[in-house]
N, C-alpha and C positions, 0 to 999 in steps of 0.2 A: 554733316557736310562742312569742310573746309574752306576757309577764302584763303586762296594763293594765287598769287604773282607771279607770271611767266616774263622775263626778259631777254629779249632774240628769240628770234623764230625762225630760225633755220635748223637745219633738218632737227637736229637734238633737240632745238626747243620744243618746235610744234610737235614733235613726238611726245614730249613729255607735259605737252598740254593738252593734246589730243587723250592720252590717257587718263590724265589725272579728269578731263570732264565727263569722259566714260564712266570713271567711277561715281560721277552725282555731286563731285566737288564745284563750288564758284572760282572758276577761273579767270583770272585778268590777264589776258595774254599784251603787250606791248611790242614794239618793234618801229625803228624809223621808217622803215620801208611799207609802204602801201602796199603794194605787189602781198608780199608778207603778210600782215595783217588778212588783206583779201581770202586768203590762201586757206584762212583758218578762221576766220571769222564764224559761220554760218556753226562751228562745233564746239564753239565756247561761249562761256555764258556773258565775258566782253574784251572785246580787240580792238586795240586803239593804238594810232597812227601817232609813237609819243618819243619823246628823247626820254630811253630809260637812266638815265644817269642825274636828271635833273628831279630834285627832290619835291618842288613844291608842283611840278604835273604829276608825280606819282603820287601825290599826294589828294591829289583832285580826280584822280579815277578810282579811288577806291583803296592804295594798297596800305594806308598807314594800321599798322597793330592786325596786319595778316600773320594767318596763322605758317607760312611761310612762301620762301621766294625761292624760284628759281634763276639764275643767272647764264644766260649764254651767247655772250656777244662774240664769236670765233675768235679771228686774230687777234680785235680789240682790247689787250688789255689792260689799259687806263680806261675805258668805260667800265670793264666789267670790277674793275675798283671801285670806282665814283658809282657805279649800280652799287654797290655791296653797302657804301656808305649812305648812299640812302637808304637804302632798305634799314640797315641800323637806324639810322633818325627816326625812321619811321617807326621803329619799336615790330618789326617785324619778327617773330617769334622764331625761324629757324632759316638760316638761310643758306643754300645748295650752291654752287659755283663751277661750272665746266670752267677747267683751266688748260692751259695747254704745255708748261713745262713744269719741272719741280721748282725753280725758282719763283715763278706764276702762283705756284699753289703755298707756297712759304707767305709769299706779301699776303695772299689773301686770308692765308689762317691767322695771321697776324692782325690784320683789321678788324677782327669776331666773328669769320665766314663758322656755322657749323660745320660745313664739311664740304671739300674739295672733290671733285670729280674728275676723273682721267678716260671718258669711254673710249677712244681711239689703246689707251693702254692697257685699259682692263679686259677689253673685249678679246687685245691678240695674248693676253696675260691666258684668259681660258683658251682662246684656241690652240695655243702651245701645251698646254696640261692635254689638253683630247688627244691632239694628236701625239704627245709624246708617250700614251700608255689608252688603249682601247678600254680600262675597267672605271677610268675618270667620265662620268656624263654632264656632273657640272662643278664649275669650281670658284671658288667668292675668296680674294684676301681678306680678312678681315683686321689684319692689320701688322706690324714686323715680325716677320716669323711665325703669324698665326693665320689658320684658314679653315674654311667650312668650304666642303666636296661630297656630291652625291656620287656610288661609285655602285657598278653592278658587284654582285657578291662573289666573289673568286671562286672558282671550283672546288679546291682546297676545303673550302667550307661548307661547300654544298653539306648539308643533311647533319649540320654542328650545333652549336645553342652558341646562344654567347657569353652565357655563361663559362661553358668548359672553353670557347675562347681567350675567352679573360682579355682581351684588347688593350685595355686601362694599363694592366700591368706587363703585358707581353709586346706590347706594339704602340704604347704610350697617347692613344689616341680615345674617344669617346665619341659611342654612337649613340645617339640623342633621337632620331628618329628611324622608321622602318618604313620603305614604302612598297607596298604588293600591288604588282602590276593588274594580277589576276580579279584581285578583289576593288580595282584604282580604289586604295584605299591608304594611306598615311597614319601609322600608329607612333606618337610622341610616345616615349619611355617604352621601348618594347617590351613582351615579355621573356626577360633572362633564358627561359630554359622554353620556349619553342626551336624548333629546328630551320635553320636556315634553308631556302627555295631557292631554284632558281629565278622565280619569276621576280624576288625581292630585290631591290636597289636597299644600300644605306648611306644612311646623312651622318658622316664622319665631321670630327673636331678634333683638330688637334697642330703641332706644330708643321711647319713646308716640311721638314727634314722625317716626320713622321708618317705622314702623308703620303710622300713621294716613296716613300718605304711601302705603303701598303701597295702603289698600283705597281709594283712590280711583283706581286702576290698572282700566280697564274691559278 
Protein backbone atom coordinates (compact mmCIF):
# COMPACT_ATOMS: atom_id res chain seq x y z
CA UNK A 1 0.00 0.00 0.00
CA UNK A 2 0.94 3.44 -1.02
CA UNK A 3 0.53 6.84 0.76
CA UNK A 4 -0.40 9.55 -1.99
CA UNK A 5 -1.55 13.00 -2.10
CA UNK A 6 -4.55 13.88 -4.15
CA UNK A 7 -4.44 17.94 -4.90
CA UNK A 8 -7.91 19.24 -6.59
CA UNK A 9 -10.82 17.28 -6.73
CA UNK A 10 -12.41 17.92 -9.71
CA UNK A 11 -13.38 15.63 -12.01
CA UNK A 12 -9.50 14.51 -12.85
CA UNK A 13 -8.65 14.41 -9.43
CA UNK A 14 -11.33 12.68 -7.59
CA UNK A 15 -11.21 10.16 -10.44
CA UNK A 16 -7.67 9.64 -9.85
CA UNK A 17 -8.29 9.33 -6.16
CA UNK A 18 -11.23 7.36 -6.33
CA UNK A 19 -9.09 4.82 -8.21
CA UNK A 20 -5.99 4.87 -6.72
CA UNK A 21 -8.20 3.99 -3.09
CA UNK A 22 -9.83 1.16 -5.00
CA UNK A 23 -6.62 -0.21 -5.44
CA UNK A 24 -5.97 -0.45 -1.30
CA UNK A 25 -3.75 2.71 -1.50
CA UNK A 26 -3.86 5.59 1.65
CA UNK A 27 -5.15 8.39 0.06
CA UNK A 28 -5.11 12.00 1.15
CA UNK A 29 -7.19 13.62 -1.06
CA UNK A 30 -7.15 17.78 -0.40
CA UNK A 31 -9.18 20.50 -2.08
CA UNK A 32 -10.32 24.13 -0.87
CA UNK A 33 -13.79 23.53 -1.55
CA UNK A 34 -15.93 21.69 1.01
CA UNK A 35 -18.67 20.75 -1.56
CA UNK A 36 -15.45 18.85 -2.91
CA UNK A 37 -13.87 17.26 -0.27
CA UNK A 38 -17.68 16.09 0.71
CA UNK A 39 -18.00 14.48 -2.69
CA UNK A 40 -15.39 12.12 -1.98
CA UNK A 41 -14.81 11.76 1.32
CA UNK A 42 -16.84 8.57 2.45
CA UNK A 43 -14.10 6.69 -0.70
CA UNK A 44 -10.75 7.67 0.69
CA UNK A 45 -9.01 6.93 3.37
CA UNK A 46 -8.72 11.11 4.35
CA UNK A 47 -10.36 14.32 2.71
CA UNK A 48 -9.56 17.48 4.15
CA UNK A 49 -10.95 21.00 3.53
CA UNK A 50 -6.96 22.51 2.94
CA UNK A 51 -5.21 25.13 0.83
CA UNK A 52 -3.11 22.65 -1.24
CA UNK A 53 -0.37 25.04 -1.86
CA UNK A 54 0.45 25.78 1.55
CA UNK A 55 3.28 23.65 2.76
CA UNK A 56 3.25 23.44 6.57
CA UNK A 57 -0.95 22.08 6.41
CA UNK A 58 0.20 19.55 4.01
CA UNK A 59 2.36 18.90 6.05
CA UNK A 60 0.07 18.42 9.09
CA UNK A 61 -2.22 15.78 7.27
CA UNK A 62 0.03 13.47 6.48
CA UNK A 63 1.79 14.28 3.00
CA UNK A 64 5.51 14.81 3.84
CA UNK A 65 7.84 11.78 2.38
CA UNK A 66 4.58 10.28 0.36
CA UNK A 67 5.30 7.85 -1.82
CA UNK A 68 3.73 10.22 -4.37
CA UNK A 69 1.37 13.44 -5.41
CA UNK A 70 -1.02 14.19 -7.50
CA UNK A 71 -1.66 17.71 -8.56
CA UNK A 72 -4.89 19.16 -10.17
CA UNK A 73 -5.82 22.47 -9.54
CA UNK A 74 -7.72 23.38 -13.33
CA UNK A 75 -6.99 26.75 -14.56
CA UNK A 76 -4.90 27.55 -11.33
CA UNK A 77 -1.63 27.63 -12.42
CA UNK A 78 0.38 29.42 -9.74
CA UNK A 79 -1.22 26.97 -7.25
CA UNK A 80 -0.54 24.16 -9.04
CA UNK A 81 3.30 25.47 -8.77
CA UNK A 82 3.33 26.48 -5.30
CA UNK A 83 1.50 22.46 -4.89
CA UNK A 84 4.40 21.18 -6.80
CA UNK A 85 6.90 23.02 -4.50
CA UNK A 86 5.58 21.67 -1.57
CA UNK A 87 5.29 18.62 -2.38
CA UNK A 88 9.11 18.86 -3.11
CA UNK A 89 9.73 20.38 0.50
CA UNK A 90 7.97 17.71 1.58
CA UNK A 91 10.42 15.07 0.01
CA UNK A 92 7.47 13.63 -1.73
CA UNK A 93 8.88 10.76 -3.87
CA UNK A 94 7.08 11.27 -7.31
CA UNK A 95 5.14 13.78 -8.29
CA UNK A 96 2.18 13.85 -11.25
CA UNK A 97 0.97 17.33 -12.52
CA UNK A 98 -2.31 17.90 -14.87
CA UNK A 99 -1.20 20.88 -16.78
CA UNK A 100 -2.88 22.73 -19.16
CA UNK A 101 -0.70 24.14 -21.95
CA UNK A 102 2.88 23.29 -23.07
CA UNK A 103 4.29 26.33 -21.52
CA UNK A 104 2.40 25.10 -18.06
CA UNK A 105 4.03 21.96 -18.50
CA UNK A 106 7.80 23.45 -19.30
CA UNK A 107 7.61 25.59 -15.77
CA UNK A 108 6.54 22.71 -14.11
CA UNK A 109 9.20 19.97 -15.37
CA UNK A 110 11.37 22.54 -14.57
CA UNK A 111 10.68 22.83 -10.74
CA UNK A 112 11.19 18.63 -10.31
CA UNK A 113 7.51 17.67 -11.36
CA UNK A 114 8.17 13.84 -12.44
CA UNK A 115 5.80 14.04 -15.03
CA UNK A 116 3.34 16.40 -16.70
CA UNK A 117 -0.02 15.22 -17.69
CA UNK A 118 -2.07 16.53 -20.65
CA UNK A 119 -5.60 14.22 -20.41
CA UNK A 120 -7.92 16.68 -22.38
CA UNK A 121 -4.70 16.13 -25.07
CA UNK A 122 -3.97 12.69 -24.78
CA UNK A 123 -7.39 11.37 -24.66
CA UNK A 124 -8.27 13.44 -28.32
CA UNK A 125 -4.37 12.28 -29.29
CA UNK A 126 -6.08 8.33 -29.12
CA UNK A 127 -9.37 9.22 -30.34
CA UNK A 128 -7.82 10.54 -33.55
CA UNK A 129 -5.50 7.35 -34.02
CA UNK A 130 -9.24 5.24 -33.78
CA UNK A 131 -10.84 6.99 -35.64
CA UNK A 132 -8.25 7.77 -38.20
CA UNK A 133 -7.59 3.75 -39.00
CA UNK A 134 -10.25 1.02 -37.53
CA UNK A 135 -7.04 -1.67 -36.77
CA UNK A 136 -5.78 0.98 -33.84
CA UNK A 137 -7.82 -0.09 -30.50
CA UNK A 138 -5.39 1.69 -28.21
CA UNK A 139 -2.80 3.95 -28.49
CA UNK A 140 -0.19 5.68 -25.60
CA UNK A 141 2.76 8.32 -26.84
CA UNK A 142 5.36 7.44 -24.93
CA UNK A 143 7.33 10.03 -25.86
CA UNK A 144 8.87 12.33 -29.42
CA UNK A 145 8.34 10.19 -31.99
CA UNK A 146 7.82 7.11 -29.95
CA UNK A 147 4.50 5.04 -29.19
CA UNK A 148 2.95 1.87 -27.84
CA UNK A 149 -0.48 0.84 -29.76
CA UNK A 150 -2.74 -2.25 -29.28
CA UNK A 151 -4.01 -2.98 -32.99
CA UNK A 152 -6.22 -6.00 -34.25
CA UNK A 153 -4.13 -8.22 -36.58
CA UNK A 154 -4.59 -7.30 -40.35
CA UNK A 155 -5.93 -9.76 -42.45
CA UNK A 156 -2.92 -9.91 -44.52
CA UNK A 157 -1.58 -11.97 -41.61
CA UNK A 158 -4.20 -13.85 -40.66
CA UNK A 159 -2.60 -17.58 -40.45
CA UNK A 160 1.46 -16.05 -40.56
CA UNK A 161 4.00 -16.36 -37.60
CA UNK A 162 5.86 -13.56 -36.76
CA UNK A 163 8.62 -14.88 -37.38
CA UNK A 164 8.36 -15.20 -41.31
CA UNK A 165 6.78 -11.60 -40.61
CA UNK A 166 10.00 -10.49 -39.43
CA UNK A 167 8.25 -6.91 -38.25
CA UNK A 168 11.60 -5.67 -36.51
CA UNK A 169 13.20 -5.68 -39.78
CA UNK A 170 10.45 -5.20 -42.53
CA UNK A 171 8.17 -2.62 -40.68
CA UNK A 172 10.76 -1.33 -38.03
CA UNK A 173 8.48 -1.94 -35.10
CA UNK A 174 8.37 -4.62 -32.17
CA UNK A 175 5.69 -6.75 -30.83
CA UNK A 176 6.20 -7.21 -27.06
CA UNK A 177 3.10 -8.71 -26.32
CA UNK A 178 0.09 -11.02 -27.80
CA UNK A 179 -3.42 -10.73 -26.49
CA UNK A 180 -6.13 -13.70 -27.43
CA UNK A 181 -9.43 -12.64 -27.08
CA UNK A 182 -10.60 -16.18 -27.23
CA UNK A 183 -8.52 -17.44 -24.38
CA UNK A 184 -8.65 -13.46 -22.58
CA UNK A 185 -5.52 -14.28 -22.20
CA UNK A 186 -2.20 -11.92 -22.63
CA UNK A 187 1.13 -13.69 -23.54
CA UNK A 188 4.50 -11.32 -22.98
CA UNK A 189 7.13 -12.53 -25.66
CA UNK A 190 4.99 -14.42 -27.84
CA UNK A 191 5.88 -17.44 -29.47
CA UNK A 192 7.77 -16.60 -32.89
CA UNK A 193 6.42 -19.30 -34.93
CA UNK A 194 2.73 -19.74 -33.83
CA UNK A 195 0.18 -18.65 -36.36
CA UNK A 196 -1.47 -15.38 -36.21
CA UNK A 197 -5.80 -15.60 -35.33
CA UNK A 198 -7.97 -13.60 -35.69
CA UNK A 199 -9.30 -13.35 -32.58
CA UNK A 200 -5.52 -11.90 -31.52
CA UNK A 201 -4.93 -8.12 -30.91
CA UNK A 202 -0.95 -7.16 -30.72
CA UNK A 203 0.85 -4.65 -28.38
CA UNK A 204 3.20 -2.99 -31.05
CA UNK A 205 6.48 -0.52 -30.38
CA UNK A 206 7.79 1.45 -32.25
CA UNK A 207 8.22 4.90 -33.93
CA UNK A 208 4.44 7.43 -34.95
CA UNK A 209 6.01 7.25 -38.62
CA UNK A 210 6.20 3.32 -38.09
CA UNK A 211 3.04 2.81 -36.46
CA UNK A 212 1.02 4.82 -38.67
CA UNK A 213 2.44 2.56 -41.47
CA UNK A 214 1.09 -0.53 -39.91
CA UNK A 215 -2.68 0.64 -39.61
CA UNK A 216 -2.81 1.21 -42.98
CA UNK A 217 -2.04 -2.73 -43.31
CA UNK A 218 -5.69 -3.91 -44.45
Amino acid sequence: MKRIVVIGLGNFGSAVAEALAGKGHDVIAVDHSQEAVDRIASRVARAVVADGTNLSVLAEVGCAKADAGVISTGDDITASILATLSLRDLEVANIYVKVISTPHARVIEKIGATETVFPERDSGIRLAESISTTSILNYVALGPGFSFQEMAVPEAWIGRTLRDLDLRQSKRVTIVALHDFLRNEVVTAPNPDAPLKESDTLFVVGSRNALEALGEIQ
